[in-house]
Structures are given as structure tokens and as C-alpha cells.
ChimeraX commands (.cxc) that place a marker at each C-alpha (Angstrom):
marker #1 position -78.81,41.79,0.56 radius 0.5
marker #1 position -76.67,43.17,-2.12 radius 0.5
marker #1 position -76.93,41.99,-5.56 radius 0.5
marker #1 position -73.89,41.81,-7.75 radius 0.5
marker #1 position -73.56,42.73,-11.18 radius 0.5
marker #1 position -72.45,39.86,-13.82 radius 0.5
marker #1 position -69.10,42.16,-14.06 radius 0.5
marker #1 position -68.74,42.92,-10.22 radius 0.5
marker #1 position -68.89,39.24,-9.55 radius 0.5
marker #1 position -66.54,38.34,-12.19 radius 0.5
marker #1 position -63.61,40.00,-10.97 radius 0.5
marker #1 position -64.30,39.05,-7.23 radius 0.5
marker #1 position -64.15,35.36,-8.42 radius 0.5
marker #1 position -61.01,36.34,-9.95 radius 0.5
marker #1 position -59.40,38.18,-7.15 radius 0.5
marker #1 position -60.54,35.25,-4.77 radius 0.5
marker #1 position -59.00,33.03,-7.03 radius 0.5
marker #1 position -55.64,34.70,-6.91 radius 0.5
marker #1 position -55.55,35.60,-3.78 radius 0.5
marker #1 position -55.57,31.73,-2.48 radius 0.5
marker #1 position -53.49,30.59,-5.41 radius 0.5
marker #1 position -51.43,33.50,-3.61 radius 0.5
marker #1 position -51.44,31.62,-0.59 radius 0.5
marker #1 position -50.77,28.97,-1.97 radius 0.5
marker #1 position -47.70,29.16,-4.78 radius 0.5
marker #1 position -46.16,31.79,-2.87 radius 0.5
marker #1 position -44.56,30.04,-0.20 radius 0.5
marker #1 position -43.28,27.89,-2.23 radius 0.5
marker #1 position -41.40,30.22,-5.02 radius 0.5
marker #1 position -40.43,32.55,-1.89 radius 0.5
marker #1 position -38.17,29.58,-0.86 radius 0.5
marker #1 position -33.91,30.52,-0.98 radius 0.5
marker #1 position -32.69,29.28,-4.19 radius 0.5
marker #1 position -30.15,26.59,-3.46 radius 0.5
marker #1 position -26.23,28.23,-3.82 radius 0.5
marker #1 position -25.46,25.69,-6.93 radius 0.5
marker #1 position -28.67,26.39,-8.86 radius 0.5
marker #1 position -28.89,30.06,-8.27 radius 0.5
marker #1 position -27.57,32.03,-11.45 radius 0.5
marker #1 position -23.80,33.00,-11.30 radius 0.5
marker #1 position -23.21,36.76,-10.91 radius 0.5
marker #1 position -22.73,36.99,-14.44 radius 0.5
marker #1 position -25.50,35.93,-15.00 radius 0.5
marker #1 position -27.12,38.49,-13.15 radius 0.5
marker #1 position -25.29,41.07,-14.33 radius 0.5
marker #1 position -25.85,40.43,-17.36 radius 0.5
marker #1 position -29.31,40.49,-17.59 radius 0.5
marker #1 position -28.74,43.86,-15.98 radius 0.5
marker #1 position -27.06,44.74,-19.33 radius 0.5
marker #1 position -24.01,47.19,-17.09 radius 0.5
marker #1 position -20.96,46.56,-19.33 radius 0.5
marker #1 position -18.40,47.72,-16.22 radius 0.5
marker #1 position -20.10,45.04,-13.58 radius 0.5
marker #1 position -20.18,42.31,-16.37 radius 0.5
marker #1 position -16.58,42.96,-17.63 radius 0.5
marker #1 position -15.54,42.70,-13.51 radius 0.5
marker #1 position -17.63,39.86,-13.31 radius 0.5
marker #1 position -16.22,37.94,-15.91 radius 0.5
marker #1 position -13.61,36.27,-14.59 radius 0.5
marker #1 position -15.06,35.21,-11.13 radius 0.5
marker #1 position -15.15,31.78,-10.16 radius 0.5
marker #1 position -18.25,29.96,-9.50 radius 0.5
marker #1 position -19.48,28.60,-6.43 radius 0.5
marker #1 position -18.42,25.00,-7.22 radius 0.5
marker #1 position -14.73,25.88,-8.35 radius 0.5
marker #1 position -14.65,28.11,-5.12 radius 0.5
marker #1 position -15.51,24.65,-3.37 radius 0.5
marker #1 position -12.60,22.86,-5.22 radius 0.5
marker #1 position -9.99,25.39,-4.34 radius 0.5
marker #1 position -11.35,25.29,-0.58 radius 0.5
marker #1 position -11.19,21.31,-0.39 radius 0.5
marker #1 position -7.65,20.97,-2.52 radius 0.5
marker #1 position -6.42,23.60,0.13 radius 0.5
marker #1 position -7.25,21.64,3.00 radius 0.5
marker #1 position -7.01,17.97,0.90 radius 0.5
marker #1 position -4.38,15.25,1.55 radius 0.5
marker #1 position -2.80,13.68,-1.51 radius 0.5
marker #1 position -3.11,10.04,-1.71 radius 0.5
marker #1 position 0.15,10.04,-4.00 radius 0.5
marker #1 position 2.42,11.62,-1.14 radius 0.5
marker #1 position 0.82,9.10,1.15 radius 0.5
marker #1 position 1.47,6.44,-0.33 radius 0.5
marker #1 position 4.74,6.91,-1.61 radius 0.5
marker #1 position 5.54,8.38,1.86 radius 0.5
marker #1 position 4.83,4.84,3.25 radius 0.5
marker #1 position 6.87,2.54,0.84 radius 0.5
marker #1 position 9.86,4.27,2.25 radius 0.5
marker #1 position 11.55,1.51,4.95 radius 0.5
marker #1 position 9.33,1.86,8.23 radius 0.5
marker #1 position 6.00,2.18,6.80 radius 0.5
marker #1 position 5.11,4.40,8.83 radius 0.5
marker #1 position 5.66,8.01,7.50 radius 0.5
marker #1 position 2.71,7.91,5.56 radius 0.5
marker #1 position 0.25,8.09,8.86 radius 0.5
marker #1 position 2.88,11.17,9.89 radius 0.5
marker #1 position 1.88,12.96,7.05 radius 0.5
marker #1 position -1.82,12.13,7.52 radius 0.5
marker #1 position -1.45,13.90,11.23 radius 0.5
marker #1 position -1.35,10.33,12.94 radius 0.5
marker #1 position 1.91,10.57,15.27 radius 0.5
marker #1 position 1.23,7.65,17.49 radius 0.5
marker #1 position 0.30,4.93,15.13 radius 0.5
marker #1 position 3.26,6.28,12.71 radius 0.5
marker #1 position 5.88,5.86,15.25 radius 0.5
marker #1 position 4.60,2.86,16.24 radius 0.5
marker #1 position 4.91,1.00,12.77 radius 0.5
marker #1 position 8.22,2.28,12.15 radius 0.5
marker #1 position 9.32,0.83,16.07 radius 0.5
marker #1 position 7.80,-2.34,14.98 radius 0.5
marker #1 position 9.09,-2.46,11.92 radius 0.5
marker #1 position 12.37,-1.15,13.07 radius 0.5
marker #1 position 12.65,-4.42,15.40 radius 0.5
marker #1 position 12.27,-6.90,12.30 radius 0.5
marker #1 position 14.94,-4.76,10.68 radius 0.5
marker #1 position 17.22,-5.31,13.30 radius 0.5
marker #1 position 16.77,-9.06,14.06 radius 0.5
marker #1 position 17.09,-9.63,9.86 radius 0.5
marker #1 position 20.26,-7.34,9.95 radius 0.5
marker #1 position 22.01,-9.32,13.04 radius 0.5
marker #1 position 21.46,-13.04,11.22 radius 0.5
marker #1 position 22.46,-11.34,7.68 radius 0.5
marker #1 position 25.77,-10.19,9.44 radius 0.5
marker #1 position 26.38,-13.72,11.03 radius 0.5
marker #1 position 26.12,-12.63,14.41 radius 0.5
marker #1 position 24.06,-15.25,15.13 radius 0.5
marker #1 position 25.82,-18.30,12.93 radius 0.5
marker #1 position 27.33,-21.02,14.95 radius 0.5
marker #1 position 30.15,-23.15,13.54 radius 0.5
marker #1 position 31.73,-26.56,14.62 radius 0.5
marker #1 position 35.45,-27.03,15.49 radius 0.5
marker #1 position 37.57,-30.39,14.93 radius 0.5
marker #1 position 38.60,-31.42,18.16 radius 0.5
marker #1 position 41.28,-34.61,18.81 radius 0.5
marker #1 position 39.91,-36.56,22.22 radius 0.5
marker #1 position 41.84,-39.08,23.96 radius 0.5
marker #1 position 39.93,-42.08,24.36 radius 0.5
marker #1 position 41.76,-43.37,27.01 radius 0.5
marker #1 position 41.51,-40.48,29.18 radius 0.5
marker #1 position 39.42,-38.68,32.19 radius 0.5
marker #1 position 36.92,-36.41,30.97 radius 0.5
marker #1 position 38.66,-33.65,31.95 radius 0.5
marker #1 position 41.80,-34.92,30.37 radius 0.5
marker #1 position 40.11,-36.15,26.75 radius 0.5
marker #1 position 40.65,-33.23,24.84 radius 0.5
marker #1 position 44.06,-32.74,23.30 radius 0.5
marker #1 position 45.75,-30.98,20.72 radius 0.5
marker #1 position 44.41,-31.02,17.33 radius 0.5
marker #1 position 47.28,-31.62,15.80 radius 0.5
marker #1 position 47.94,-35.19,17.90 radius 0.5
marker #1 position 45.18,-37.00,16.00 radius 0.5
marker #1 position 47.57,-36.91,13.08 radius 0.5
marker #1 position 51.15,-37.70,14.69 radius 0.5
marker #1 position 50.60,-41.53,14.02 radius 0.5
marker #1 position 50.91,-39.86,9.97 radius 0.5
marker #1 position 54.59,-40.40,9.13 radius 0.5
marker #1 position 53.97,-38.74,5.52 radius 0.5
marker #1 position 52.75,-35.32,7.41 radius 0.5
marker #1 position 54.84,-35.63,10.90 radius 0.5
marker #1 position 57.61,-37.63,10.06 radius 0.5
marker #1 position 59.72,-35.98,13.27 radius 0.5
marker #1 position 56.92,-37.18,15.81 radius 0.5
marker #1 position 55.09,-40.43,14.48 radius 0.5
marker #1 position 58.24,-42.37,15.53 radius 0.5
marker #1 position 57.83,-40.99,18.80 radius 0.5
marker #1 position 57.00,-42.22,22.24 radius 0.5
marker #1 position 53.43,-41.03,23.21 radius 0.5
marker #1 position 53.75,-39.88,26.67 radius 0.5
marker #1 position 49.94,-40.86,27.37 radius 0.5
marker #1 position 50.25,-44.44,26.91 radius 0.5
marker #1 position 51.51,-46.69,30.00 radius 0.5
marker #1 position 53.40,-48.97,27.78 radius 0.5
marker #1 position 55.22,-46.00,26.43 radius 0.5
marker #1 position 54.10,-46.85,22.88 radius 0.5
marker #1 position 55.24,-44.69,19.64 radius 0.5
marker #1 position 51.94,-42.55,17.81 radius 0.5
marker #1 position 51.92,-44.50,14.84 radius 0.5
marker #1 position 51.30,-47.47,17.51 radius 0.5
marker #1 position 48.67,-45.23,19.86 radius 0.5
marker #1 position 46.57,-43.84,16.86 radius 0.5
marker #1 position 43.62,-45.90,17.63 radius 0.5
marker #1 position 43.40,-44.09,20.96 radius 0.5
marker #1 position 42.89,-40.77,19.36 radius 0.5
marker #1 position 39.49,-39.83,17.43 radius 0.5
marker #1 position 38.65,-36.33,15.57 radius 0.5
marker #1 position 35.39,-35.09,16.66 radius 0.5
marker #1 position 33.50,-31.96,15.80 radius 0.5
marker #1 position 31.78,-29.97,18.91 radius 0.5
marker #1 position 30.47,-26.55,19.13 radius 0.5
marker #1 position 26.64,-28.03,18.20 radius 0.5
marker #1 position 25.21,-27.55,15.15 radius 0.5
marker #1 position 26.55,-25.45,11.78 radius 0.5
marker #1 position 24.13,-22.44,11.04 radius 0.5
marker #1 position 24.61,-19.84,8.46 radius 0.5
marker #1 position 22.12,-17.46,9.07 radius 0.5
marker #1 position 22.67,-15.03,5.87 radius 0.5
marker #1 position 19.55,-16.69,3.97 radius 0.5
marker #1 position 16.91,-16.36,6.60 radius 0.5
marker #1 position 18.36,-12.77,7.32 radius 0.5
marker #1 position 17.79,-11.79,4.18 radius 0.5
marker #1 position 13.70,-13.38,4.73 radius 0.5
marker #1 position 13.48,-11.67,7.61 radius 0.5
marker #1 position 14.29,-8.16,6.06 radius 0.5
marker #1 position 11.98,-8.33,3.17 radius 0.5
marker #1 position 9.32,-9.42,5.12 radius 0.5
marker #1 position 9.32,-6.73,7.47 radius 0.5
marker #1 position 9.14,-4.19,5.01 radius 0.5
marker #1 position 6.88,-6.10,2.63 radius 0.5
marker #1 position 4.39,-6.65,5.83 radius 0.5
marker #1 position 4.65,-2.96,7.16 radius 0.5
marker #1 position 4.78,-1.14,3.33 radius 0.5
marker #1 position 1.39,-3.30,2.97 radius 0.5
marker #1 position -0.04,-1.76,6.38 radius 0.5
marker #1 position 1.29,1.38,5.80 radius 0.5
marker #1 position 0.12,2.07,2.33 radius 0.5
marker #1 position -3.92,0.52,3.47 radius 0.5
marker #1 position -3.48,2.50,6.61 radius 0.5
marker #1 position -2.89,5.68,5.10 radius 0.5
marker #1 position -5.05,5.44,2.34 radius 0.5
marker #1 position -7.99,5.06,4.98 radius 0.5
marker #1 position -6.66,7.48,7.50 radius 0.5
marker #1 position -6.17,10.06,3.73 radius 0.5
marker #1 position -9.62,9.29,2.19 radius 0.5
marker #1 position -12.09,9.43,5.90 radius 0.5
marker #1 position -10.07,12.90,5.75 radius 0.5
marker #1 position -11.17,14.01,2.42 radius 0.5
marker #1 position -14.35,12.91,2.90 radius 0.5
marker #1 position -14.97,15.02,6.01 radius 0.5
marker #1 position -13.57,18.19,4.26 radius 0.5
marker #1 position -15.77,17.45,1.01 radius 0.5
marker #1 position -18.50,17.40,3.50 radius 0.5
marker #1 position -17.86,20.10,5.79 radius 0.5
marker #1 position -16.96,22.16,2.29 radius 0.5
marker #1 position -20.04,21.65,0.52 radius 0.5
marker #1 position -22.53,21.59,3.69 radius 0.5
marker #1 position -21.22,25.22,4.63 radius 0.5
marker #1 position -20.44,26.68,1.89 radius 0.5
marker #1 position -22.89,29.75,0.65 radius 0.5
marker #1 position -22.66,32.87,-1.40 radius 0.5
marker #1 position -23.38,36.81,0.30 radius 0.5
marker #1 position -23.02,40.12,-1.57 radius 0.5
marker #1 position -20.30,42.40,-1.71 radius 0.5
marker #1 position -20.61,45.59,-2.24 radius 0.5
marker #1 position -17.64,48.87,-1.95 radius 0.5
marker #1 position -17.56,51.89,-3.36 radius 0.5
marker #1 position -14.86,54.53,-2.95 radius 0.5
marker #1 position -14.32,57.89,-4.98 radius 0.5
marker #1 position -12.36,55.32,-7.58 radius 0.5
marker #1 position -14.26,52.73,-8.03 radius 0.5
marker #1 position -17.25,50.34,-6.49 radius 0.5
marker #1 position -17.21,46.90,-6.78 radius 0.5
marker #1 position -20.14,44.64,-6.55 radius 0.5
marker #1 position -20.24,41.10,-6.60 radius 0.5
marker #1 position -20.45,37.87,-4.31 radius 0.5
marker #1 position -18.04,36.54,-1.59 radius 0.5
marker #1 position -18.09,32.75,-0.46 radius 0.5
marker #1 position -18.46,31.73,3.40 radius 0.5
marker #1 position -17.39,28.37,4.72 radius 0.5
marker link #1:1,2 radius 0.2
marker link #1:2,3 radius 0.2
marker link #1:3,4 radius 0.2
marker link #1:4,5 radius 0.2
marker link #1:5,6 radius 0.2
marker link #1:6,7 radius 0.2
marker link #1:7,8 radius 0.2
marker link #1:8,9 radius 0.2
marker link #1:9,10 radius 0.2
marker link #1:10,11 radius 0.2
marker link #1:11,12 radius 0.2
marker link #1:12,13 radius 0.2
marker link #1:13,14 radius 0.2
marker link #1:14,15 radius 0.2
marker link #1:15,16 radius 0.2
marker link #1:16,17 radius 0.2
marker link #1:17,18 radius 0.2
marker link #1:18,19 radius 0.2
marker link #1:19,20 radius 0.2
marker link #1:20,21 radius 0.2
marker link #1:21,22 radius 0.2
marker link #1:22,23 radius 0.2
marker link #1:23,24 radius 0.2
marker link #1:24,25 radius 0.2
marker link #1:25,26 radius 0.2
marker link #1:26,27 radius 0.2
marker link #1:27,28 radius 0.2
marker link #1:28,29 radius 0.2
marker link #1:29,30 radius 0.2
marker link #1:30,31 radius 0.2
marker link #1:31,32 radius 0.2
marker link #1:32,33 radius 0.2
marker link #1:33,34 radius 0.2
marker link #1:34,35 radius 0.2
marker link #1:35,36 radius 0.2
marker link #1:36,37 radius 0.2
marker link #1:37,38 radius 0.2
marker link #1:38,39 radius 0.2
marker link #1:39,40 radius 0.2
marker link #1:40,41 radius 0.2
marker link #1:41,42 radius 0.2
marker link #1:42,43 radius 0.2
marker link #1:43,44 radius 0.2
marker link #1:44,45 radius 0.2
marker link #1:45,46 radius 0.2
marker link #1:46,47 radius 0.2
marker link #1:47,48 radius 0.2
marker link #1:48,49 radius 0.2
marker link #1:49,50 radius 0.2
marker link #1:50,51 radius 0.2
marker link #1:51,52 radius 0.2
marker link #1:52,53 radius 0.2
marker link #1:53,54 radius 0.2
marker link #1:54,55 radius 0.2
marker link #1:55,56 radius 0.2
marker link #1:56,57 radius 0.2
marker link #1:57,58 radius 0.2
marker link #1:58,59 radius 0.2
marker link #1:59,60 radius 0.2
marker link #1:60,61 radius 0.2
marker link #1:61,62 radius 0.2
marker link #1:62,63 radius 0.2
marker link #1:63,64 radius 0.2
marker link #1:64,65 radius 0.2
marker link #1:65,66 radius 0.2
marker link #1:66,67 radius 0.2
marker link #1:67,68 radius 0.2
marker link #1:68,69 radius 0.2
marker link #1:69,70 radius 0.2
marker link #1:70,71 radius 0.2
marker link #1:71,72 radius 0.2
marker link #1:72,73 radius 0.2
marker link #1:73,74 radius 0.2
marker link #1:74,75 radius 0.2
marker link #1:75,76 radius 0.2
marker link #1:76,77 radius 0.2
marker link #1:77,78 radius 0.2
marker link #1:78,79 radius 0.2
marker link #1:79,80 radius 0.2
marker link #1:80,81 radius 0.2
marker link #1:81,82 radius 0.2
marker link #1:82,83 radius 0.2
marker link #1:83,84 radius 0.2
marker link #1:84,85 radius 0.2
marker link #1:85,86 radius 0.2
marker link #1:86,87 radius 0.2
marker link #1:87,88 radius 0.2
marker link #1:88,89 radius 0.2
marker link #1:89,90 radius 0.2
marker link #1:90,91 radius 0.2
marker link #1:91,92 radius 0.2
marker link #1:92,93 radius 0.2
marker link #1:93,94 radius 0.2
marker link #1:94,95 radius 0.2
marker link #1:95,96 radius 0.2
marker link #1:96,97 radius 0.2
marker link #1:97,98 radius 0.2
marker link #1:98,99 radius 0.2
marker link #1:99,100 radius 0.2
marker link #1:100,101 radius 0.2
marker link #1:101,102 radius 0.2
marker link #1:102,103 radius 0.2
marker link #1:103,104 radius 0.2
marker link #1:104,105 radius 0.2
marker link #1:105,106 radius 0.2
marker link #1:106,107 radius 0.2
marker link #1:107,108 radius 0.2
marker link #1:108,109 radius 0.2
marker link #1:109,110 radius 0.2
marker link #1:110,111 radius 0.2
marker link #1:111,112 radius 0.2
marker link #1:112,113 radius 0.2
marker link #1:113,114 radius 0.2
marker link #1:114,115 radius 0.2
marker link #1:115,116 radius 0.2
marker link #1:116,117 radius 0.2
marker link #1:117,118 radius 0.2
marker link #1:118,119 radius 0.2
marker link #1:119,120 radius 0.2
marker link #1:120,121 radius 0.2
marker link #1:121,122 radius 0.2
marker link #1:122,123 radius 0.2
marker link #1:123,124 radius 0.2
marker link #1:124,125 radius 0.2
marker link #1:125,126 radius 0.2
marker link #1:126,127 radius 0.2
marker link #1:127,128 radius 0.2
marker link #1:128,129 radius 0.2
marker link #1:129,130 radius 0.2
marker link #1:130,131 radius 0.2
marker link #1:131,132 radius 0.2
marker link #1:132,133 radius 0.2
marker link #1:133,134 radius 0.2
marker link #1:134,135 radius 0.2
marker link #1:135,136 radius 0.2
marker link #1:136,137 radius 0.2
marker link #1:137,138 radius 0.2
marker link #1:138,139 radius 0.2
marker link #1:139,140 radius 0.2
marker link #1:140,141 radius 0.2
marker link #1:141,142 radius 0.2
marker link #1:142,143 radius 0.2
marker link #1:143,144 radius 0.2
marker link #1:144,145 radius 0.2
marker link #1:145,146 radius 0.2
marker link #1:146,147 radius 0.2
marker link #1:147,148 radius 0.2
marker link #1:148,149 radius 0.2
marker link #1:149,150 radius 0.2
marker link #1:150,151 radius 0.2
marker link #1:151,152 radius 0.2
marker link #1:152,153 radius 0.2
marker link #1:153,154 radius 0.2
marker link #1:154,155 radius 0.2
marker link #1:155,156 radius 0.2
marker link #1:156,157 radius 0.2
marker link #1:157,158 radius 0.2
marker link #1:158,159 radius 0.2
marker link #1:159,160 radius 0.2
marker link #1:160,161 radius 0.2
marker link #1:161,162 radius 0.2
marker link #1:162,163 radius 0.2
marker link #1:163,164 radius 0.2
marker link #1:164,165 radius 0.2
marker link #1:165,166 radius 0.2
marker link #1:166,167 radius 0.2
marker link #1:167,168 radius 0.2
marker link #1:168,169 radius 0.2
marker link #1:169,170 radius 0.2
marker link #1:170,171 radius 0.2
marker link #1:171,172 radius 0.2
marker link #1:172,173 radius 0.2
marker link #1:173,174 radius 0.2
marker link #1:174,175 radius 0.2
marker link #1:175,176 radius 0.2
marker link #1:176,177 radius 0.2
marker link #1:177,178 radius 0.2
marker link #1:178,179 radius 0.2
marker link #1:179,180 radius 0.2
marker link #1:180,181 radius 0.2
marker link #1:181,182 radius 0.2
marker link #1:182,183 radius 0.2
marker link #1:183,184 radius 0.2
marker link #1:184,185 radius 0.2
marker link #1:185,186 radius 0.2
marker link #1:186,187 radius 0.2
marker link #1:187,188 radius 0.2
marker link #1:188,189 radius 0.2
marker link #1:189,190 radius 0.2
marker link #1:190,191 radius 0.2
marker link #1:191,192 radius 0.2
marker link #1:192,193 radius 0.2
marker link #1:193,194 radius 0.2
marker link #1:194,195 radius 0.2
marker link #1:195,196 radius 0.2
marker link #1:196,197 radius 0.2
marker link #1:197,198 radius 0.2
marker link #1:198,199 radius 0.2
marker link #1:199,200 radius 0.2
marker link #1:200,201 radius 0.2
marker link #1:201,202 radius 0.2
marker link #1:202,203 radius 0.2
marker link #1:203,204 radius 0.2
marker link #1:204,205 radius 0.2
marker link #1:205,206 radius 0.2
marker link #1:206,207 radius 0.2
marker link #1:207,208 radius 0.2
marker link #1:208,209 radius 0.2
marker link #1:209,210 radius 0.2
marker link #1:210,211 radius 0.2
marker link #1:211,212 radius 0.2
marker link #1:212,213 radius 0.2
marker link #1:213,214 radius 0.2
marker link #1:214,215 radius 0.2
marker link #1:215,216 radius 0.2
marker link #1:216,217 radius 0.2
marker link #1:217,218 radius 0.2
marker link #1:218,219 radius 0.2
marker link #1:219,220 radius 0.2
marker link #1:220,221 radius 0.2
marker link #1:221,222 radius 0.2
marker link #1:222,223 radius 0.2
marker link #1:223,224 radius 0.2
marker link #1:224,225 radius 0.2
marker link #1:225,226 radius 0.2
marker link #1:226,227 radius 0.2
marker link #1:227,228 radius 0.2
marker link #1:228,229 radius 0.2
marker link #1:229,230 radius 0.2
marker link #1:230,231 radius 0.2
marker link #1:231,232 radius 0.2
marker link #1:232,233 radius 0.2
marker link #1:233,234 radius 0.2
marker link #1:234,235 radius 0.2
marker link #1:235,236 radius 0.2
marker link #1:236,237 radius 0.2
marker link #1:237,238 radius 0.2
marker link #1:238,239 radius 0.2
marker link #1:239,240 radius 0.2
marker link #1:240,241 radius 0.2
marker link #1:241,242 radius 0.2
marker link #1:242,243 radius 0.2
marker link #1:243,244 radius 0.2
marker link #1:244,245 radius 0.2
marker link #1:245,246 radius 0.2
marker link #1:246,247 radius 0.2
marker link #1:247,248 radius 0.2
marker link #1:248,249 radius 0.2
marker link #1:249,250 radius 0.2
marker link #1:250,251 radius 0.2
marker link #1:251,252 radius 0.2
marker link #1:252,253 radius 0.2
marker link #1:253,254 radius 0.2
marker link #1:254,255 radius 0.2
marker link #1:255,256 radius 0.2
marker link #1:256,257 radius 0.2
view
């Protein structure tokens, strides 16, 4: 068996020693620094102490504004969108969010309401009543007369025809005699002006589709900008560059998506 020296089995204690704290800590610091907590190239560079590289380097963005200019490229603006939808439809906020089909289909919907509220507004849809003289005496098909007969029996406003026989009456009778056979009646149903509830019906449509327009979008815009933050900052990752040509090389760092 060989015996060891006090020195000889120093150093093999030590070596043993490193060599498992080896094992050990290197793994661990051989790990890929994370792309945000790596140093810049700058950094780098600078540390290299090369004037050229640093004075190229200096104006290269980092790794987080290279993220911000990738995610405002592909971003929607929640401004646009929602100004887009308080125009009168609603819907051309989800067109500029890239969703067609429920756009158009708030603006059709809302485009109905508009034209209902415009049609009662215009008084298509009023109704008015009419003065109409009936005959008592007469068959229903024979009741209605001229408007104007309900007043003959008025000497003051027909003083040609209120002292003259009514044709209608058997005992040949003057009008100012026959005027309790004659009554003024309105027909045609019910007045309806329908200006008021026109005007309703318009501002609720586009207070009702603004209101699902503007929530709509702003989803539809922000589940967007979320999935490019994430797709932006998951893939994102630094690799050299190097060139060199008979001018000039250039070193430095591109960014991948």
C-alpha cells in the first residue's frame, strides 16, 4: 500500500474537492443567460475596450426596445377602435380589428333601428282623423255626406242654402229645419304623431350599438395585443452578426422572432 506524504495528500483532497464542486456548480453557471439579463453589446464591447465596435455599438437598441418596436408594429390602437365605433353603425370598430362578420352584422342591425326611427320621424307612419258630416237618417251606405252640409242649417256662414229645401228629408224641410239630422264625426281611428318616438328610436339605436361596439372592440383589440405581447416576448432572442468586407466589418447582434 502506498503511503502519502502530508503534502501529496493535501493537494489530492484539494483536487477531489474541486473536481466534485466541478460537477457540481458547473452545470449550473453553464446554463444560457436569459436574453433580458444578458449584458447589451455595449456592454460587451466595452469591456473589450475596441473604440470602433463600441462607437458602432452605441446606438443599438436593446433587446426590450427591439420588443416594443416589434409589438407596436403588429399592435392595434385602442384609440382608432374606439373612435372607429362611435361613428353611426357601431360596427367599424370590429372591421378594423379584422372581424368582418360581426362588423357587418352590427351595422345591419343597427342599420334596421335607423330606418324604423327615420320612417316615424318623417311621419310616414302618423295617422290623422278627418271631420266627416253623416246623415242620421240614412242607409249605411248613404250616411256619409258632404262636409260642408253639417253647416247649411248656419244662415250667418251659408246664407244662400240654409233657407233651402233639403232634398233628403221626405217632408221636404229647409236645413236650418233638418240640422238635427246631420252630426260631425271624426273617423280615420286614432291621431298619432310619430316625430317624438322617432326621434327615441334613433338615439337608442346608436346609443345601444356605440355601447356594443366600443366593449366589443376593446375585447376583440386587447385579446389581440395580448397574443402579440406574448408571441413577441416568448420568441424573441438575440444571435451574432458578424461581416467583414475590404471596407469595413461589422459585429454585433441581430433579433429573431
Amino acid at each position: 500500500m502506498l503511503s502519502l506524504t502530508p503534502t501529496r495528500g493535501l493537494i489530492t483532497r484539494l483536487l477531489s474537492t474541486y473536481l466534485v464542486a466541478s460537477l457540481i456548480i458547473g452545470p449550473a453557471l453553464a446554463r444560457p443567460m436569459p436574453p433580458l439579463e444578458a449584458p447589451s453589446p455595449l456592454t460587451m464591447f466595452t469591456q473589450m475596450e475596441d473604440p470602433e465596435l463600441v462607437k458602432e455599438l452605441a446606438d443599438e437598441e436593446t433587446l426590450e426596445e427591439l420588443q416594443d418596436m416589434e409589438y407596436d408594429r403588429e399592435a392595434l390602437s385602442f384609440g382608432k377602435g374606439i373612435t372607429l365605433s362611435l361613428i353611426p353603425g357601431g360596427g367599424f370598430g370590429m372591421l378594423y380589428a379584422d372581424k368582418k362578420a360581426q362588423g357587418f352584422l352590427l351595422i345591419g342591425l343597427s342599420a334596421i333601428g335607423y330606418v324604423v326611427g327615420l320612417a316615424y320621424a318623417s311621419g310616414s307612419l302618423d295617422n290623422t282623423q278627418t271631420d266627416a258630416c253623416v246623415y242620421m237618417a240614412g242607409t249605411p251606405q248613404e250616411d256619409l255626406v258632404q262636409t260642408q252640409v253639417c253647416s247649411w242649417w248656419d244662415g250667418a256662414q251659408h246664407p244662400n242654402r240654409y233657407n233651402t229645401v233639403d232634398p233628403r228629408d221626405p217632408d221636404m224641410k229647409k236645413y236650418f229645419e233638418t240640422k238635427t239630422n246631420y252630426t260631425l264625426e271624426k273617423r280615420g281611428g286614432e291621431p298619432y304623431d310619430g316625430f317624438k318616438d322617432g326621434v327615441m328610436i334613433l338615439a337608442g339605436t346608436y346609443a345601444v350599438t356605440t355601447l356594443i361596439g366600443v366593449i366589443w372592440s376593446g375585447m376583440t383589440i386587447s385579446e389581440h395585443n395580448d397574443e402579440i405581447r406574448k408571441r413577441v416576448e416568448s420568441t424573441a432572442g438575440l444571435y451574432p452578426v458578424f461581416d467583414y468586407n475590404a471596407d469595413r466589418s461589422t459585429v454585433g447582434f441581430g433579433l429573431r422572432f
